[in-house]
C-alpha atoms as one frame of an Amber mdcrd trajectory, in Angstrom:
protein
   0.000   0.000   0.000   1.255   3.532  -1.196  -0.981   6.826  -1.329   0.872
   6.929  -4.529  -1.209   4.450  -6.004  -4.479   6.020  -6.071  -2.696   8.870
  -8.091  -0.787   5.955 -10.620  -4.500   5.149 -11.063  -6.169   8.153 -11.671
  -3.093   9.421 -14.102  -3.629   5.720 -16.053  -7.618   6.445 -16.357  -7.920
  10.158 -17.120  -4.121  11.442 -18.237  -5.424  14.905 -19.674  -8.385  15.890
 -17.069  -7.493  18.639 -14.906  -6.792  17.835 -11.266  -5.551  20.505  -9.324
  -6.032  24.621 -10.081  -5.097  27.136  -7.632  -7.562  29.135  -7.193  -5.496
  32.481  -6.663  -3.812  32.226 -10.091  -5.735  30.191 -12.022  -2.586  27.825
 -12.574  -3.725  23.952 -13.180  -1.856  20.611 -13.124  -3.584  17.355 -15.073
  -3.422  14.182 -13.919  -0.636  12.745 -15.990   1.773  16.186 -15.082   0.815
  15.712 -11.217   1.993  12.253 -11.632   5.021  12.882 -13.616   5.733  16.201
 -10.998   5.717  13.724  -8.201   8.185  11.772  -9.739  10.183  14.327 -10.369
  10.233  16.333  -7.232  10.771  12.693  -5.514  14.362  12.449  -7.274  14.945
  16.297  -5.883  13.528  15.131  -2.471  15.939  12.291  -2.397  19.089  14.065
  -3.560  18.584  16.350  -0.470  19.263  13.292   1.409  16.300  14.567   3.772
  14.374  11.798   5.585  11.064  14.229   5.875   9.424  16.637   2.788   7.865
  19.649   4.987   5.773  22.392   3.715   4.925  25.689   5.197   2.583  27.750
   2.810  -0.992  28.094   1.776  -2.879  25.445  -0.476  -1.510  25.791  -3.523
  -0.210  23.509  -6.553   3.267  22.550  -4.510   0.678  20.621  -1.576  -0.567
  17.744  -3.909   2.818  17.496  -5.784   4.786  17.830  -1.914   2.422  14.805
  -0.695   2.547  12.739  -3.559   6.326  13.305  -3.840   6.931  12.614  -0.454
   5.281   9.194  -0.954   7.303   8.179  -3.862  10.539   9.546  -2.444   9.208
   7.063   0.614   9.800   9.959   3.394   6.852  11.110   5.293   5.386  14.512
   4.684   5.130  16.750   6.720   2.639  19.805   6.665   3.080  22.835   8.867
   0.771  25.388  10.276   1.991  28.452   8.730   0.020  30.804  11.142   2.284
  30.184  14.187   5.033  32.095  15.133   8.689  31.758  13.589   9.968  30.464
  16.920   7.092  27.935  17.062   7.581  26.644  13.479  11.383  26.814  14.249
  10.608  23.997  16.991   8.401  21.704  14.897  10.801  21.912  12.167  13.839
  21.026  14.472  11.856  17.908  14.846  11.237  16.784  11.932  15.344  17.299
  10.597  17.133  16.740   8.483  14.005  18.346   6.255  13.156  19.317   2.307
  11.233  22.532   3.253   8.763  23.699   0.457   7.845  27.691   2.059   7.159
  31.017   0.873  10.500  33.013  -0.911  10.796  35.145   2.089  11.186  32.569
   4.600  13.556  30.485   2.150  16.575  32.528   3.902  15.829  32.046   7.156
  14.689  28.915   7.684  16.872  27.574   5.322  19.916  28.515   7.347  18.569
  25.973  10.205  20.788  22.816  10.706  19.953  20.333   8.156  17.266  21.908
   6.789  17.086  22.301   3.101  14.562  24.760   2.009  13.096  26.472  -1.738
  10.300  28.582  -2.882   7.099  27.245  -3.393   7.748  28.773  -7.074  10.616
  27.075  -7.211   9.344  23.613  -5.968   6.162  24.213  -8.500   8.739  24.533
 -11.636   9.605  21.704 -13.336  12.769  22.922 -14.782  14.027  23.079 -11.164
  13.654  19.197 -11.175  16.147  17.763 -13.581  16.546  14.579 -12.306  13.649
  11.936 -11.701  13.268   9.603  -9.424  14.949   5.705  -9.679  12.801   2.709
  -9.586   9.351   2.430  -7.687   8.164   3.551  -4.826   7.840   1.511  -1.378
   4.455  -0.517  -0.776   5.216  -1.601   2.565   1.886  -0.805   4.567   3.879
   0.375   7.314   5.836   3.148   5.952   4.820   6.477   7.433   3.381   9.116
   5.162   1.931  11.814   7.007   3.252  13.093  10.205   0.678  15.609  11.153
   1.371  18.100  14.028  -2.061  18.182  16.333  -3.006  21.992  17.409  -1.352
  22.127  20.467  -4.394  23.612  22.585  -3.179  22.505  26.077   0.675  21.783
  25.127   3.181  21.016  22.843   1.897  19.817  19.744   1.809  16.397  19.153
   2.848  14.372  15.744   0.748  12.350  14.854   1.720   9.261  12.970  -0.657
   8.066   9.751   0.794   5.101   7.930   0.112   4.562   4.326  -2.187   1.616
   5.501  -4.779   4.050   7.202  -4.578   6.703   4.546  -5.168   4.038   1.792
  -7.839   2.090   3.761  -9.788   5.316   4.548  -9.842   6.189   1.088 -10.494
   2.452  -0.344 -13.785   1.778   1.937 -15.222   5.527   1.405 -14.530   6.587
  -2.340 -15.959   5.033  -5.323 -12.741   4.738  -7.942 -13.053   6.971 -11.023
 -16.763   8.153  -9.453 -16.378  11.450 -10.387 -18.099  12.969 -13.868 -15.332
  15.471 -16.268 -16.747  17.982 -15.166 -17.383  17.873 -11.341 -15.290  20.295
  -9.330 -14.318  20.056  -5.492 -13.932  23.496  -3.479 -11.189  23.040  -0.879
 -10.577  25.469   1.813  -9.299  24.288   4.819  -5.671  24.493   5.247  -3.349
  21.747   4.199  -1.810  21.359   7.451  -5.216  19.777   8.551  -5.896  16.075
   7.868  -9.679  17.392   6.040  -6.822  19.014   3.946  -5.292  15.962   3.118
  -8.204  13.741   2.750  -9.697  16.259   0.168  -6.457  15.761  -1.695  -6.917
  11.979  -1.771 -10.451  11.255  -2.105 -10.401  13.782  -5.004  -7.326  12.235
  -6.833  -8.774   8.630  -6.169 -12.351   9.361  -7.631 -10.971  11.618 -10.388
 -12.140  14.687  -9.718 -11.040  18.177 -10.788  -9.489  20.570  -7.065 -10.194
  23.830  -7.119  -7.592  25.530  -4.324  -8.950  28.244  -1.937  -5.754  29.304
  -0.380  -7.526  32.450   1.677 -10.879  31.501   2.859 -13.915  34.362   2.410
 -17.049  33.836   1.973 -17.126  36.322  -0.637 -14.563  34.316  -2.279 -15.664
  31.067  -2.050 -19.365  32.018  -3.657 -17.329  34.031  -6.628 -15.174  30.846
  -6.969 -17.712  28.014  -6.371 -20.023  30.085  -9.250 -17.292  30.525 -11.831
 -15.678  27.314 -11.783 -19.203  25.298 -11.380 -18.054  23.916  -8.508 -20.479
  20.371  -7.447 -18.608  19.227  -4.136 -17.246  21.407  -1.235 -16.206  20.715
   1.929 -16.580  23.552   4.505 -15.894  23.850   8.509 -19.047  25.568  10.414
 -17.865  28.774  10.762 -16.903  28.769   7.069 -20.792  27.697   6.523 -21.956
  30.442   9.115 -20.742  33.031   6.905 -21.142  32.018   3.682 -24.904  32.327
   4.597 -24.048  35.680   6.297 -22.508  36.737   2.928 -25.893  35.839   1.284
 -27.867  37.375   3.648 -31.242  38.821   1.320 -30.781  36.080  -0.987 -33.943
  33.399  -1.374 -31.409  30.904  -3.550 -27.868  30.639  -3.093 -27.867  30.680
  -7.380 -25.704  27.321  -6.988 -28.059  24.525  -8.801 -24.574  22.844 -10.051
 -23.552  22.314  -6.273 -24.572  18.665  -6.109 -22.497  18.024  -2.301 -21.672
  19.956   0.982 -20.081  18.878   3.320 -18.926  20.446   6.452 -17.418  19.141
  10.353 -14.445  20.560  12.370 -16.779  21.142  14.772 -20.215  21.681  16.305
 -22.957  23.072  13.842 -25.886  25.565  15.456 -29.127  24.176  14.220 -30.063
  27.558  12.820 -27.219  27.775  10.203 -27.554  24.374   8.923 -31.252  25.261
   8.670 -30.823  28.141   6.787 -28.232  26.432   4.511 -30.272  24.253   3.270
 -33.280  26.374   2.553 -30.412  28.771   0.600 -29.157  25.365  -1.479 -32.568
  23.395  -2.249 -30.421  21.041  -4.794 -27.814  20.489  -2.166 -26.765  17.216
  -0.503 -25.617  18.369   2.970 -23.442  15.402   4.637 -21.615  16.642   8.613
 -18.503  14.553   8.722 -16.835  13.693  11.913 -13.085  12.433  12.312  -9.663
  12.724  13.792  -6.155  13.324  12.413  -5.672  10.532  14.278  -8.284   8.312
  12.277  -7.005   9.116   8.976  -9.958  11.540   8.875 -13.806  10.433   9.057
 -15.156   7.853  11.095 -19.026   9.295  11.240 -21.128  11.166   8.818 -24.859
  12.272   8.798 -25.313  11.868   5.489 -28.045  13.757   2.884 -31.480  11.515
   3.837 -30.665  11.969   7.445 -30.515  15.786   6.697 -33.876  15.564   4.920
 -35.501  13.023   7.222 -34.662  15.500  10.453 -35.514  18.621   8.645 -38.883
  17.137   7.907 -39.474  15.307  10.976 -42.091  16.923  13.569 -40.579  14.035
  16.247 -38.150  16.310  18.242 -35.666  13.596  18.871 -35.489  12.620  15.239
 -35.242  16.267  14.312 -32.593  16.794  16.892 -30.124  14.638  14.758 -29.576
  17.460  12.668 -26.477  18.497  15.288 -25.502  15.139  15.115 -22.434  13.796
  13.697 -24.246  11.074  11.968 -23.967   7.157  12.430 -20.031   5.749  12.196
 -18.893   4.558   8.671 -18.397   0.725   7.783 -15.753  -1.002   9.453 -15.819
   2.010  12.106 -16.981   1.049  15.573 -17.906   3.584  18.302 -18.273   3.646
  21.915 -19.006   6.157  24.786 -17.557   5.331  27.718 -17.404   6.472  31.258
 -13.987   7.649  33.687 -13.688   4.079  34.601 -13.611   2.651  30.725 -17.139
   0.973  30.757 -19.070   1.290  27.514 -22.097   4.044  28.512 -25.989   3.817
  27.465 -28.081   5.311  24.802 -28.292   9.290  25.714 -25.676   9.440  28.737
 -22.474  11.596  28.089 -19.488  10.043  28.336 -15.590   9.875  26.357 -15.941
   8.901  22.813 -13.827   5.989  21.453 -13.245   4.373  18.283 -11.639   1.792
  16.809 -10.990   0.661  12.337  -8.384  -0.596  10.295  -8.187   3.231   9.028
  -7.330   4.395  13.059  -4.077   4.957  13.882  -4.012   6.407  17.442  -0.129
   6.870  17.091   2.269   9.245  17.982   5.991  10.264  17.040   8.132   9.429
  20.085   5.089   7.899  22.284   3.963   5.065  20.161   0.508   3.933  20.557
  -2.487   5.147  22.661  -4.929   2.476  21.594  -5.516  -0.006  23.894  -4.987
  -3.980  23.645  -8.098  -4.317  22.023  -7.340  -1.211  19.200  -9.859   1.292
  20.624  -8.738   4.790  20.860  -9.830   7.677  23.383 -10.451  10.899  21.342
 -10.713  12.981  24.543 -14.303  14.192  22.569 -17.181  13.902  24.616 -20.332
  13.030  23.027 -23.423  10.664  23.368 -25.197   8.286  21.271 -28.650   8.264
  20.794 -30.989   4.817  20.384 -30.526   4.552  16.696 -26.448   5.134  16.769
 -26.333   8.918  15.829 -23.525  10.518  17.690 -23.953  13.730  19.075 -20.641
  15.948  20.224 -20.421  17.915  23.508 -16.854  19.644  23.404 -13.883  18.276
  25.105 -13.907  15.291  27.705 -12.105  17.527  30.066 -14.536  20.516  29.025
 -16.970  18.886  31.762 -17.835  21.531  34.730 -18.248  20.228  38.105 -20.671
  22.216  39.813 -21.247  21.452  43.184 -20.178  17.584  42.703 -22.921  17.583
  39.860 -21.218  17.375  36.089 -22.626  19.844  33.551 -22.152  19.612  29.964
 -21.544  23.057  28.225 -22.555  21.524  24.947 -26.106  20.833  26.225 -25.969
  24.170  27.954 -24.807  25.904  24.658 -27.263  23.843  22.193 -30.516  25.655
  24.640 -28.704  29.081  24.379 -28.593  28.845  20.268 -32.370  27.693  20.840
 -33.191  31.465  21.361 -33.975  33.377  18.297 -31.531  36.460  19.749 -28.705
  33.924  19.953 -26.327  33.585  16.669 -23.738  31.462  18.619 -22.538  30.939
  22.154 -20.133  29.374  24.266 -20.127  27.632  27.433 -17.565  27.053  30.294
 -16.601  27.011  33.714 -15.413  29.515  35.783 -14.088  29.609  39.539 -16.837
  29.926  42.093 -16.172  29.794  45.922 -19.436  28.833  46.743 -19.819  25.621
  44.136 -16.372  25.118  43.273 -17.214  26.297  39.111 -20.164  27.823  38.324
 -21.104  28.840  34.266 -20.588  31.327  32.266 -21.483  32.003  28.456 -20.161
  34.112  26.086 -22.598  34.740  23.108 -23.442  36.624  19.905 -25.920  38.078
  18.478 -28.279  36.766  15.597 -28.174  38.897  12.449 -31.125  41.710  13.323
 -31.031  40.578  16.666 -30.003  42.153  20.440 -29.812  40.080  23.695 -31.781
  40.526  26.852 -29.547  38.732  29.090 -32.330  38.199  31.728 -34.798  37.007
  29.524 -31.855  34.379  28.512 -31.705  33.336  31.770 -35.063  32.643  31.966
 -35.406  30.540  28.744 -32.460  28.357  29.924 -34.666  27.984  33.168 -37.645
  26.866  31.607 -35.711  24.687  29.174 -32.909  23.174  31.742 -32.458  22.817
  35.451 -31.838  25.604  36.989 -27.958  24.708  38.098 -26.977  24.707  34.208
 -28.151  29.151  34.113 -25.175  30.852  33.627 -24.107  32.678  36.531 -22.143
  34.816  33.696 -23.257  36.176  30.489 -21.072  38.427  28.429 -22.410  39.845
  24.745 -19.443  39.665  22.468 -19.121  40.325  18.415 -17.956  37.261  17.949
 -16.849  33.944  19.465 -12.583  32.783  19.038 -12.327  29.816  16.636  -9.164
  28.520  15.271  -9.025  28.328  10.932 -10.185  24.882  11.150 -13.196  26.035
  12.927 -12.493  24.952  16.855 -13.727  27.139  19.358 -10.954  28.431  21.914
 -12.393  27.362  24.640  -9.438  28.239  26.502  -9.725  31.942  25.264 -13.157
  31.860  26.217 -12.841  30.688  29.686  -9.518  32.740  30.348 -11.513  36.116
  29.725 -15.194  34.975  31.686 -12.734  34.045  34.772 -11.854  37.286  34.977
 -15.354  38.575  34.746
């Protein structure tokens, strides 16, 4: 197993259809000249004598050929988050040494001049004249070899690297994607960043069913919609916030004027009920599917897919129509659990730690080996619960749990009756220090377009709706909530500024 063949087989069936076109420049690669790049840039790769390909930019045409050459050149590759400071990139790249760094001209010079750490232009990588010499032979198909080492956010620490194997990558994309599924002329919309493993699944699922990527380096709304009209765009993967404004952005608008737009997808995070339900009255000829996965699970492991959308928007049961802030049922071969502090598998409805277990789950780290247990499941550290019929619903972190007078309070069911409100665009719910109760709650929230908040009528409505232990002792009215680009609210942000309240 190499990622590399699900591009050897997608360059055999359509040589000449276009596969990847940045979206800033308009510049394209086909199928065949990806596949010949990769070979190409694997020789350069390998004359570096670098055991790890790294690249710090934006989504552009060097992140398909630095994958695909990393995989040929049989070194792992190694995306970095190009928002973090130069002496936090500094440290991930001293990890990850000696290193072929693909980066943006003006940090060629300085990171360059690290010990062992060989670094070009993204121009320069992109330009095949600055590859003279191909690679020799095949590549490796040992199902072990490492291909992605993927740095996680680092929300409470040092970021961890997470270790996906070419088995995990290749069996997520072999029991998901349909080979050669896609039609000439569908077009995917990818956004998120490439350092995230959406980011890399996009680039595989794409290249495995054949489909033409059009690159969104810079995410707007405004720019997405101009984009996702002029290139006839039929698949797009978004995170929530992304979807939040987008509808924003076509605020006025009856019809989102998309009828090409076959699929949407969207996870990263939690969805308010109100956005998805305005998305799909804005894209009537939409499929919406909310995915739900892990870097460490080679992406997906749960989706709610387009008849569960329908079904739930349609439904007058509340429970059934509830499962439209679900993450969906897990995908075949996936197997879920929710499980208490002590390990034991949990009921229908009861909160608990989510874990998982597949042939596509790694649940391994650089340096710390394997967190799975002897049995292969994995702890995400998500906390969630599982209705009846399977349908997994998320409630923020496992440690996001506040203890309130020895009684644990979930801030996702807290926050899912604040969005309830019609005055409520979004909100967020933690704990704070309390003397009396050991944490109380506080929420931060926003505003709903045309919309101002009456913080004691809020109180009251999660009264009537909750017990009243779960009213926020704190409520603060702020523009807007902190989310990371991949669409994860800072809780930490959150909570650090309502402590202080």
């Amino acid at each position: 197993m190499n990622i590399m063949m699900l591009l050897e087989m997608a360059a055999g069936a359509f040589p000449d259809r276009p596969a990847f076109t940045d979206g800033s420049n308009g510049r394209s690669l086909t199928y065949a000249e990806l596949f010949e790049g990769a070979r190409y840039r694997a020789g350069s790769v390998k004359g570096s004598a670098a055991s790890r390909l790294a690249k710090l930019d934006v989504s552009n045409l060097g992140t398909p050929l630095s994958l695909f050459a990393s995989a040929w050149a049989g070194v792992p590759y190694v995306p970095l988050n190009y928002r973090l400071t130069d002496d936090e990139i500094q440290a991930l790249l001293q990890r990850v040494t000696p290193a072929y760094l693909v980066t943006r001209e003006d940090r060629v010079g300085s990171l360059g001049g690290l010990n062992d750490v060989s670094a070009v232009s993204t121009d320069h990588f992109v330009d095949t004249a600055a590859h003279p010499q191909p690679a020799e032979g095949e590549w490796s198909m040992d199902p072990e070899d490492v291909a992605v080492l993927l740095f996680t956010s680092g929300t409470t620490g040092v970021p961890k690297a997470a270790v996906l194997r070419h088995k995990h990558l290749v069996s997520y994309i072999l029991s998901s994607v349909e080979f050669a599924s896609a039609a000439e002329d569908d077009a995917a919309l990818v956004c998120v960043p490439p350092y995230h493993i959406a980011g890399i699944a996009a680039i595989l699922s794409s290249v495995y069913s054949g489909r033409h990527v059009v690159q969104l380096p810079n995410f707007s709304a405004e720019k997405w919609i101009e984009l996702a009209r002029n290139h006839r765009v039929t698949t797009a993967f978004v995170v929530p916030t992304m979807l939040a404004r987008v509808v924003e952005a076509l605020e006025g608008e009856s019809n989102a004027g998309m009828p090409h737009l076959q699929s949407l997808s969207y996870g990263g995070g939690k969805m308010p009920l109100k956005v998805i339900e305005k998305a799909m009255q804005l894209f009537p000829d939409t499929d919406f599917s909310n995915a739900y996965g892990l870097t460490e699970t080679s992406s997906t492991i749960c989706v709610l897919g387009p008849e569960d959308h329908r079904v739930a928007a349609a439904s007058g049961d509340e429970a059934v129509r509830r499962r439209l802030i679900s993450v969906g049922q897990a995908l075949p071969g996936v197997e879920i659990e929710i499980r208490d502090d002590e390990g034991r598998p949990l009921g229908a409805g009861v909160r608990g730690e989510i874990y998982v277990r597949g042939e596509q789950v790694s649940g391994e780290y650089e340096d710390r080996g394997s967190v799975t247990d002897n049995d292969g499941w994995f702890p995400t550290r998500d906390a969630g619960s599982m209705d009846g019929e399977g349908y997994l619903f998320l409630e923020g972190r496992a440690d996001d749990v506040i203890v309130r007078g020895g009684e644990n309070l979930s801030p996702g069911e807290i926050e899912d009756c604040l969005l309830l409100h019609d005055s409520v665009g979004d909100a967020a719910v933690v704990g704070i220090p309390d003397d009396q109760w050991g944490e109380g709650v506080a929420a931060a929230v926003v505003a709903a377009a045309g919309h101002e908040i009456d913080v004691d009528a809020l109180r009251a409505h999660v009264n009537a709706h909750m017990r009243s232990s779960r009213v926020p002792q704190v409520i603060a009215v702020w523009p807007e909530l902190p989310y990371n680009e991949t669409g994860k609210l800072l809780r930490r942000v959150v909570k650090a500024e309502l402590s202080g309240a």
